[in-house]
MMTF fields as JSON, N, C-alpha, C and O atoms, coordinates in Angstrom:
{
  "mmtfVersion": "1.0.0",
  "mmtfProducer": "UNKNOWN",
  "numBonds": 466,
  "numAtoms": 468,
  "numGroups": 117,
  "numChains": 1,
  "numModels": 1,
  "chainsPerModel": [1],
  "groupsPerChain": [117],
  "chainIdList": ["A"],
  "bondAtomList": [4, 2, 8, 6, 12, 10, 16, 14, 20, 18, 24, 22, 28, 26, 32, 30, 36, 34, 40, 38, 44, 42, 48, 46, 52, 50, 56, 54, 60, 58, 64, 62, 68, 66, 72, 70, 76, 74, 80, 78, 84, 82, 88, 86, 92, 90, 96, 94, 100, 98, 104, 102, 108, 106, 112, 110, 116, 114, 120, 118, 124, 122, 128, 126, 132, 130, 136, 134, 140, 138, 144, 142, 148, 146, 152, 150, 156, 154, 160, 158, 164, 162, 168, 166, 172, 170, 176, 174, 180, 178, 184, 182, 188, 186, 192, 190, 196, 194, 200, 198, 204, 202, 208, 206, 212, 210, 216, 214, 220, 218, 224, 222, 228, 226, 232, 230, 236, 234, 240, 238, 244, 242, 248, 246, 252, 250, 256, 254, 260, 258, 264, 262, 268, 266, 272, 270, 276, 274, 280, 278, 284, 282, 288, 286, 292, 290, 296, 294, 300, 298, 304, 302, 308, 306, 312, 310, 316, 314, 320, 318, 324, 322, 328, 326, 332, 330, 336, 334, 340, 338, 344, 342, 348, 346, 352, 350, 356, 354, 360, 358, 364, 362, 368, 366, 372, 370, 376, 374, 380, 378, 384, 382, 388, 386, 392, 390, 396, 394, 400, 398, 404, 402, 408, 406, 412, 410, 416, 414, 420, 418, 424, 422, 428, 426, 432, 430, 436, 434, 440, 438, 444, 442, 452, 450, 456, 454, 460, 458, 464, 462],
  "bondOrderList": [1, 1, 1, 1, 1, 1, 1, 1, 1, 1, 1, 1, 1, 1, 1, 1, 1, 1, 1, 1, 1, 1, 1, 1, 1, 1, 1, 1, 1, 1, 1, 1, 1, 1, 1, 1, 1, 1, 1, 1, 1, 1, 1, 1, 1, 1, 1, 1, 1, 1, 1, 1, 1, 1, 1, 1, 1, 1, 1, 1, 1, 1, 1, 1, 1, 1, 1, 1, 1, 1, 1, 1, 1, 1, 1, 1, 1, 1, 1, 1, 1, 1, 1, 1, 1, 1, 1, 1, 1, 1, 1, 1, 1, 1, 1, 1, 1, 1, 1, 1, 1, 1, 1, 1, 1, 1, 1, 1, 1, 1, 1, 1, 1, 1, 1],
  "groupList": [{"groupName": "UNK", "atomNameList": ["N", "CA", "C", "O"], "elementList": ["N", "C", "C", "O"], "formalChargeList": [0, 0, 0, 0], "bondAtomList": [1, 0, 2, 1, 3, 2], "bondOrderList": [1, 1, 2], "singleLetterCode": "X", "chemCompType": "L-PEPTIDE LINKING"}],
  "groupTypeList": [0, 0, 0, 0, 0, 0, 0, 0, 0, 0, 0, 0, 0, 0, 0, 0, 0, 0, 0, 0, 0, 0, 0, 0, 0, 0, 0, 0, 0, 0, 0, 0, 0, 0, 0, 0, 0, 0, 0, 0, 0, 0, 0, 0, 0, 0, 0, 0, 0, 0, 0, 0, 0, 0, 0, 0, 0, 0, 0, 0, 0, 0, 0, 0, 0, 0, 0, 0, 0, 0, 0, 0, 0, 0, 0, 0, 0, 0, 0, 0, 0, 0, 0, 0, 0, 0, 0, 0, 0, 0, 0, 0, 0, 0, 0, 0, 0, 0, 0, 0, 0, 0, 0, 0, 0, 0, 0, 0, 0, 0, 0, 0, 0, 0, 0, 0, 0],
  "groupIdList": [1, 2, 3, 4, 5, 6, 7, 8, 9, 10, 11, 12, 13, 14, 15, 16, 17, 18, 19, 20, 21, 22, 23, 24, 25, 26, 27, 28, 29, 30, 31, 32, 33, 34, 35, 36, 37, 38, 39, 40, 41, 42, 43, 44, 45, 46, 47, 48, 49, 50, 51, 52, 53, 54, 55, 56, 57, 58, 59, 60, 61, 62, 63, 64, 65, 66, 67, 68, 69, 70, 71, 72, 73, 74, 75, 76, 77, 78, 79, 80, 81, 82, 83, 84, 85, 86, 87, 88, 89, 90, 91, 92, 93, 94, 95, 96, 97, 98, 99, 100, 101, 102, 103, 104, 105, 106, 107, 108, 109, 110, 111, 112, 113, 114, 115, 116, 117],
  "secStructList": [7, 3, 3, 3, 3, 3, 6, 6, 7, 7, 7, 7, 3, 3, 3, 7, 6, 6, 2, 2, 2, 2, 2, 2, 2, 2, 2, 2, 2, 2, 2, 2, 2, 6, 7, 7, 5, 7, 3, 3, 3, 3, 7, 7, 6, 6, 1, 7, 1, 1, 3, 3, 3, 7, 7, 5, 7, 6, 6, 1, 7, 3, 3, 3, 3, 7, 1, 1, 1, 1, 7, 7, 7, 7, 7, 2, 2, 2, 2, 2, 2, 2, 2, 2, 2, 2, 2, 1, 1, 1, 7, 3, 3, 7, 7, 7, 7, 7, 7, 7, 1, 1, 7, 7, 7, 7, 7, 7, 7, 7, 7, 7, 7, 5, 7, 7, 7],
  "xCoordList": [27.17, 26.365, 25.488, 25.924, 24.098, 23.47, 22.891, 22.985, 22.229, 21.714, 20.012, 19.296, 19.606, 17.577, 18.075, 18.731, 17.709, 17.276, 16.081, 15.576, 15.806, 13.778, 13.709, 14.703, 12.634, 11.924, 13.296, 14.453, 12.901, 14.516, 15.386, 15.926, 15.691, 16.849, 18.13, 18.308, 18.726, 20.262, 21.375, 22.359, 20.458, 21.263, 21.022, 19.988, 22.366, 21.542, 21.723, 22.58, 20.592, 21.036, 21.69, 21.501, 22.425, 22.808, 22.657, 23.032, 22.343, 21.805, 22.747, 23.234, 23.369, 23.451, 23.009, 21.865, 23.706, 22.792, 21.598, 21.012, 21.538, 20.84, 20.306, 19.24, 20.367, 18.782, 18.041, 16.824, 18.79, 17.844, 17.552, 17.594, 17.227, 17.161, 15.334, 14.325, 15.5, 14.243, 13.259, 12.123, 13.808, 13.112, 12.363, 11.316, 13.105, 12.594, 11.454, 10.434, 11.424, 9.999, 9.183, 8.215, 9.267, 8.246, 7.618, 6.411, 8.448, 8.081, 7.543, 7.026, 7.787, 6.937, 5.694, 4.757, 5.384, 4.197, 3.317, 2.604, 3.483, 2.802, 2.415, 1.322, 3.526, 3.623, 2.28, 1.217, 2.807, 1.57, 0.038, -0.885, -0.22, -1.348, -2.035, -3.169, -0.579, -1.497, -0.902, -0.748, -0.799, -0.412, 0.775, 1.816, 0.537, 2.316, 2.18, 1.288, 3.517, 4.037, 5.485, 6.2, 5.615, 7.619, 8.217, 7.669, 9.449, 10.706, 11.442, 11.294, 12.368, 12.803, 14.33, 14.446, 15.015, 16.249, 17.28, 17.275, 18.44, 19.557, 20.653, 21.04, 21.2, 22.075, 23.58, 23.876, 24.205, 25.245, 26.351, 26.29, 27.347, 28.446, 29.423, 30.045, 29.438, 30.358, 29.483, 29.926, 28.549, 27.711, 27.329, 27.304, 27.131, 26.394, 25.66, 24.905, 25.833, 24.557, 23.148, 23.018, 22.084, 20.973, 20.122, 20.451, 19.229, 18.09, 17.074, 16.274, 16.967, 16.228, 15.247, 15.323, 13.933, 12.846, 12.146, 11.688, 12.095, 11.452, 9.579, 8.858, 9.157, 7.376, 7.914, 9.02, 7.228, 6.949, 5.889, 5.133, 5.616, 4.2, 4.152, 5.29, 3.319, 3.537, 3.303, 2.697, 3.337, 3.9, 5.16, 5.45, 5.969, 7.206, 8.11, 8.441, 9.006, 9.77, 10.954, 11.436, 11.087, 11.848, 12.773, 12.34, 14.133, 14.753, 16.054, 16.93, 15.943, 16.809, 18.042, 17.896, 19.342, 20.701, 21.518, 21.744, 21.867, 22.548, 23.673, 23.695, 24.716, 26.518, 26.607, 27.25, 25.611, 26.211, 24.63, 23.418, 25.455, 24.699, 23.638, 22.47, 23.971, 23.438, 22.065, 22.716, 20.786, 20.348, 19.951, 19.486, 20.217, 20.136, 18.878, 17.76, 19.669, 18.009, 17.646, 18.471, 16.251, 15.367, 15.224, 15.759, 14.695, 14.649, 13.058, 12.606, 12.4, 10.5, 10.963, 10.719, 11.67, 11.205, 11.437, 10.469, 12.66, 13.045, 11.9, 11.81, 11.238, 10.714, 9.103, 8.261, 8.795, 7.799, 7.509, 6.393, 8.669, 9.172, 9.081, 8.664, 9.459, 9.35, 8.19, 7.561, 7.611, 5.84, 5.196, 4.65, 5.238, 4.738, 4.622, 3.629, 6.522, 6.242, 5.713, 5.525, 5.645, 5.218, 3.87, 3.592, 2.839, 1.467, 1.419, 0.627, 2.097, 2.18, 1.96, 2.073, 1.524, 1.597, 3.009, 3.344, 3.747, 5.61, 5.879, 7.016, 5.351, 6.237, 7.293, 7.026, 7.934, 8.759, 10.01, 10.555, 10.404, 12.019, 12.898, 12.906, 13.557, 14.641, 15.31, 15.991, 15.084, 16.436, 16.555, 15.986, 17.897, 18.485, 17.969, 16.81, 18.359, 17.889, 18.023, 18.964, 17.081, 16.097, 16.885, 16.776, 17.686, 18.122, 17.274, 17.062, 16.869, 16.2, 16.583, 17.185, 16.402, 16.733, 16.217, 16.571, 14.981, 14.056, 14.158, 13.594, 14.708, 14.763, 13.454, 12.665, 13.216, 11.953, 11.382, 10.927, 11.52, 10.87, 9.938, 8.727, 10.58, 9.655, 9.71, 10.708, 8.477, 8.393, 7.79, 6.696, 8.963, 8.988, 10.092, 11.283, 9.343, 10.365, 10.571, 11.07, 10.306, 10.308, 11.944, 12.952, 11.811, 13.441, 13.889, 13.047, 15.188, 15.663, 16.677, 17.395, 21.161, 21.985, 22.058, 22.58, 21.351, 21.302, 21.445, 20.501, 23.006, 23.452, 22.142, 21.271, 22.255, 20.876, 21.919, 23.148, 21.459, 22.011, 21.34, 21.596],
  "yCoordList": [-15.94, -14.753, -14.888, -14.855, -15.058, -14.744, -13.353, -12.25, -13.836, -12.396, -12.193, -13.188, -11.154, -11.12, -10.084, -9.149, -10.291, -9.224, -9.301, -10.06, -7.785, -7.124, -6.63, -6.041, -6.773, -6.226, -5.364, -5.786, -4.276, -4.106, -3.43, -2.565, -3.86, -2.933, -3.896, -4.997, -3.289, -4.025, -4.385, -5.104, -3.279, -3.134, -4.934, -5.585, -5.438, -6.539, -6.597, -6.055, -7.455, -6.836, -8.625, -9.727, -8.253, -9.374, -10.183, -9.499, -11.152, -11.889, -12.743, -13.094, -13.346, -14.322, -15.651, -15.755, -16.917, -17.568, -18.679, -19.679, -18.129, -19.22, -18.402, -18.843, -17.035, -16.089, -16.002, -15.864, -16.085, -15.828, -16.962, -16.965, -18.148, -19.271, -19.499, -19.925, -19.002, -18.491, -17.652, -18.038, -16.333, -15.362, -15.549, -14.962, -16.645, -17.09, -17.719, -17.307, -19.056, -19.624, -18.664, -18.506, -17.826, -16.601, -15.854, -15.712, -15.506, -13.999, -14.949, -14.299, -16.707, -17.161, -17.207, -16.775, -17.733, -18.104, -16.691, -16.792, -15.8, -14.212, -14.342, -14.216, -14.593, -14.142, -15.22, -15.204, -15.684, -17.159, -16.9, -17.292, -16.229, -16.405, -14.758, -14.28, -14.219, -13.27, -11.375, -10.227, -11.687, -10.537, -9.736, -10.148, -8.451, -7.657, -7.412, -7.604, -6.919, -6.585, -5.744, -5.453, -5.488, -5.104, -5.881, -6.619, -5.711, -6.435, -5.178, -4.071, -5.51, -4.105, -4.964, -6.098, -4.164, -4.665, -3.422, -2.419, -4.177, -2.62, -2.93, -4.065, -1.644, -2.146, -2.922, -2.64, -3.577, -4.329, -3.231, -2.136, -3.718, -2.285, -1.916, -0.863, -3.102, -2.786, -1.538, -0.956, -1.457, -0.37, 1.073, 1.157, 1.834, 3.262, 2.893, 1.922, 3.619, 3.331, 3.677, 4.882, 2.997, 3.197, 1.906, 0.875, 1.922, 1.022, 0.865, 1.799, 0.073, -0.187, -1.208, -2.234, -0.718, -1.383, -1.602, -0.659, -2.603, -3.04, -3.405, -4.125, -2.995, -3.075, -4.615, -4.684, -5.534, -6.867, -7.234, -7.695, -7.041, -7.455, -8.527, -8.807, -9.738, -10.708, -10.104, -11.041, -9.404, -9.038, -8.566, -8.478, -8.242, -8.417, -9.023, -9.268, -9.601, -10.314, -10.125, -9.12, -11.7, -11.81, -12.988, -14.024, -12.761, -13.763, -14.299, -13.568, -15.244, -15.279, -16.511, -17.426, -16.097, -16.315, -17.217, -16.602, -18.551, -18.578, -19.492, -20.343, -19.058, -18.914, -20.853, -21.516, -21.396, -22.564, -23.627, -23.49, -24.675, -25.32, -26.148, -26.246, -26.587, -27.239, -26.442, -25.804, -26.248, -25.378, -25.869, -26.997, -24.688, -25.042, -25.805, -25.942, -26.257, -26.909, -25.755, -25.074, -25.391, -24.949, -24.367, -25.169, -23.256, -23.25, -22.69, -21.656, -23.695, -23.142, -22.097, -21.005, -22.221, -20.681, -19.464, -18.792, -19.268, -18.158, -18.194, -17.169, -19.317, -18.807, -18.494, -17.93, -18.839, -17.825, -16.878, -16.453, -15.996, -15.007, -14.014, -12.858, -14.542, -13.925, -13.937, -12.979, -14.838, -15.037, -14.127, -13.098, -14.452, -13.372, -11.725, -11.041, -11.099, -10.669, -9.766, -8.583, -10.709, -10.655, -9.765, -8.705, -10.734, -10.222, -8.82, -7.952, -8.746, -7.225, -6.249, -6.528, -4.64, -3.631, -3.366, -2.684, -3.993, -3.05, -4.176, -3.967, -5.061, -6.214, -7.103, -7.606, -7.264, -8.582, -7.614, -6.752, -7.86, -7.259, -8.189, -8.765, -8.426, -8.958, -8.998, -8.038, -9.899, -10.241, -11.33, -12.193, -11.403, -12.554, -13.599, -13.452, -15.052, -16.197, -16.583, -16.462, -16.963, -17.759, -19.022, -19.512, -19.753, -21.416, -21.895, -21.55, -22.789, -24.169, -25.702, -25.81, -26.583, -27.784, -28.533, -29.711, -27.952, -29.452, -28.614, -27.521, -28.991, -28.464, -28.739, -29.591, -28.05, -28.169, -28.601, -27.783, -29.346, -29.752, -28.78, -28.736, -27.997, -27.389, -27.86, -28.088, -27.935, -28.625, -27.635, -27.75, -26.527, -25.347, -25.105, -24.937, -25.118, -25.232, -24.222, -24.439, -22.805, -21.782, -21.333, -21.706, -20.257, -20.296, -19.198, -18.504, -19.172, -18.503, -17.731, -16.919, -9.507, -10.277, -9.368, -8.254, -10.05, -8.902, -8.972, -8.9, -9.167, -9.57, -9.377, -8.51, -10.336, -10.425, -9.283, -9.212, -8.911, -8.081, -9.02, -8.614],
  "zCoordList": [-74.978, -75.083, -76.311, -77.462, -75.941, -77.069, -77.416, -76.878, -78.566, -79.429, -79.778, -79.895, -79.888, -80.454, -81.15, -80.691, -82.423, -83.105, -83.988, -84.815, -83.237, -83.118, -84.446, -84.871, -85.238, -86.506, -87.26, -87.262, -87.781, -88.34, -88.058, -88.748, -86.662, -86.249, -86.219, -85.697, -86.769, -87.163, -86.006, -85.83, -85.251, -83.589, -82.996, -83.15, -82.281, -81.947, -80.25, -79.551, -79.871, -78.538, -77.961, -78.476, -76.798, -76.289, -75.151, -74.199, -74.813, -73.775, -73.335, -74.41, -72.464, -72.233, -72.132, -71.688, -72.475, -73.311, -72.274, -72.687, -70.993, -70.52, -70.164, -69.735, -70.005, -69.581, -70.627, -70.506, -72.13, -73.247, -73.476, -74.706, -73.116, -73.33, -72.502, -73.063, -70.964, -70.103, -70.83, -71.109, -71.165, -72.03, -73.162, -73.435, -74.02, -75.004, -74.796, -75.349, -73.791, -73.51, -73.121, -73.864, -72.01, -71.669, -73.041, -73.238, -73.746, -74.66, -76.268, -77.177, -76.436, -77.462, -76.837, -77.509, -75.42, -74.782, -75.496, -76.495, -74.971, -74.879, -76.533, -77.085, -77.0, -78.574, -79.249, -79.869, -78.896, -79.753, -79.256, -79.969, -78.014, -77.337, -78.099, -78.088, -78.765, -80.087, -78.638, -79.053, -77.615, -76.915, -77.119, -77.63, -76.648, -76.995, -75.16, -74.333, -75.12, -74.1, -74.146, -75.104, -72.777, -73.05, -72.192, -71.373, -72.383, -72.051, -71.606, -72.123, -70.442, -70.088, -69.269, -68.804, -69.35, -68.321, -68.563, -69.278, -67.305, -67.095, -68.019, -68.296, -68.549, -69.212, -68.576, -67.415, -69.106, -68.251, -68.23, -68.788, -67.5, -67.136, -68.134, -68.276, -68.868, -70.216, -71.27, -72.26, -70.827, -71.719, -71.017, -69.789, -71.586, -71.097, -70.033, -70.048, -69.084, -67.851, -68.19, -68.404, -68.3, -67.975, -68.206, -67.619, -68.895, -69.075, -70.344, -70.411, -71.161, -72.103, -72.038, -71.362, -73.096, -72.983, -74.334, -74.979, -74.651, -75.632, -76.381, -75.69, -77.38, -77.392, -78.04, -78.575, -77.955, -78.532, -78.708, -77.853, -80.166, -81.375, -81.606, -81.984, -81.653, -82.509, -83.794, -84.312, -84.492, -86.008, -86.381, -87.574, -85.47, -85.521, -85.504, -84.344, -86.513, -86.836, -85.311, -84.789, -84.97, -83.837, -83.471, -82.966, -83.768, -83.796, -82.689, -82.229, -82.524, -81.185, -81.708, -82.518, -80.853, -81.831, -80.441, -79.398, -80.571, -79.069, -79.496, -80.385, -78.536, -78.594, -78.709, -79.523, -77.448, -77.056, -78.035, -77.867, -79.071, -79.281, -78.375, -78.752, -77.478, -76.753, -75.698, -74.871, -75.43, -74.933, -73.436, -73.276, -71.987, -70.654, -70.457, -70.952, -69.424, -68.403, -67.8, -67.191, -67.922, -67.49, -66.015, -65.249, -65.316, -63.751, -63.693, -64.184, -62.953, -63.045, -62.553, -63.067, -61.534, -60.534, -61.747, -62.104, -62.282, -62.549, -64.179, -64.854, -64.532, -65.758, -65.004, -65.704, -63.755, -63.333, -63.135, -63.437, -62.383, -62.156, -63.473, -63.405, -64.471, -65.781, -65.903, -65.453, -66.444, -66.75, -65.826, -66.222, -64.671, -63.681, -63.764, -63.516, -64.377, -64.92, -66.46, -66.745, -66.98, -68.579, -68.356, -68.916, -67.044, -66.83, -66.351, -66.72, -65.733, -65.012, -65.996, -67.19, -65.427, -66.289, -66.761, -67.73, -65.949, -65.986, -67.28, -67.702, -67.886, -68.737, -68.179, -67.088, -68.481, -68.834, -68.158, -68.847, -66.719, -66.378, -66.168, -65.081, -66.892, -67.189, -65.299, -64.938, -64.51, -63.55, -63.578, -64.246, -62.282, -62.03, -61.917, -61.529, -62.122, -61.62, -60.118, -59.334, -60.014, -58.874, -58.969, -60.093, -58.117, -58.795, -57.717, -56.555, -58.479, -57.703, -58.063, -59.131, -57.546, -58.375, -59.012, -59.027, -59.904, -60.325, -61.826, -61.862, -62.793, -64.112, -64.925, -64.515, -66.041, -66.235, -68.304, -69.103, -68.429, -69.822, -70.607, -70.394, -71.537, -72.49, -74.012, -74.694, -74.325, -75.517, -76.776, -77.327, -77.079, -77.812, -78.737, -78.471, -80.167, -81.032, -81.688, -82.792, -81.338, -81.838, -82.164, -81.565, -83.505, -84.074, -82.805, -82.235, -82.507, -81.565, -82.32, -81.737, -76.289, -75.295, -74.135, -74.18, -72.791, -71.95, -70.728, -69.941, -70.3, -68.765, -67.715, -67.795, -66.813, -66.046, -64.393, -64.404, -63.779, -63.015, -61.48, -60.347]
}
C-alpha cells in the first residue's frame, strides 16, 4: 500500500502500490506539461462511505511513498484509461485495471493510497 501526500495536509492518503505506481506516470505527465486537474476516486470499504476528490497544481508540493521497493510493470491500457481520463472535464477517476499483456517502459524519474474499486 502506498501513500501521496498533497501540499500540507498531514492527512495521507493511500494507494495501493501498483495503481499509484499508474497514477503517478499520468498525474507527472499533466504536472510537467504546467496543467492542474483532479483526481477523484471511491473511498475503499475499510473507510466511511463516500468519495473524494482532489485539485492538483503543479505548485503544489506532491509526494508519492511506495510499500514495495521494486516498482510494477506497467499496463498501456489501464495508463490510457487514466490519461484519457486526466483530459476529460471529470479529471483523473481513479478505477480498476484494464490487464493486458504487453507491459510498458516509462522513462520517469519523478520522486514518488487509494484501493482501485
Amino acid at each position: 500500500m502506498g501513500t501521496v501526500y498533497y501540499g500540507g495536509s498531514a492527512t495521507p492518503i493511500h494507494i495501493e502500490d501498483r495503481a499509484l505506481a499508474h497514477l503517478k506516470v499520468v498525474i507527472a505527465t499533466k504536472l510537467r506539461r504546467g496543467e492542474s486537474f483532479t483526481v477523484s476516486w471511491t473511498h475503499p470499504d475499510d473507510q466511511p462511505r463516500g468519495r473524494s476528490t482532489l485539485w492538483l497544481h503543479p505548485s503544489i508540493p506532491l509526494r508519492f511513498v511506495f510499500d514495495e521497493p521494486e516498482p510494477p510493470e506497467l499496463s498501456r491500457a489501464w495508463l490510457e484509461d487514466l490519461a484519457n481520463s486526466a483530459n476529460s472535464s471529470g479529471g483523473i477517476q481513479l478505477v480498476a485495471e484494464h490487464f493486458d499483456t504487453e507491459p510498458v517502459e516509462v522513462d520517469d524519474h519523478t520522486p514518488q493510497v487509494v484501493e482501485t474499486t
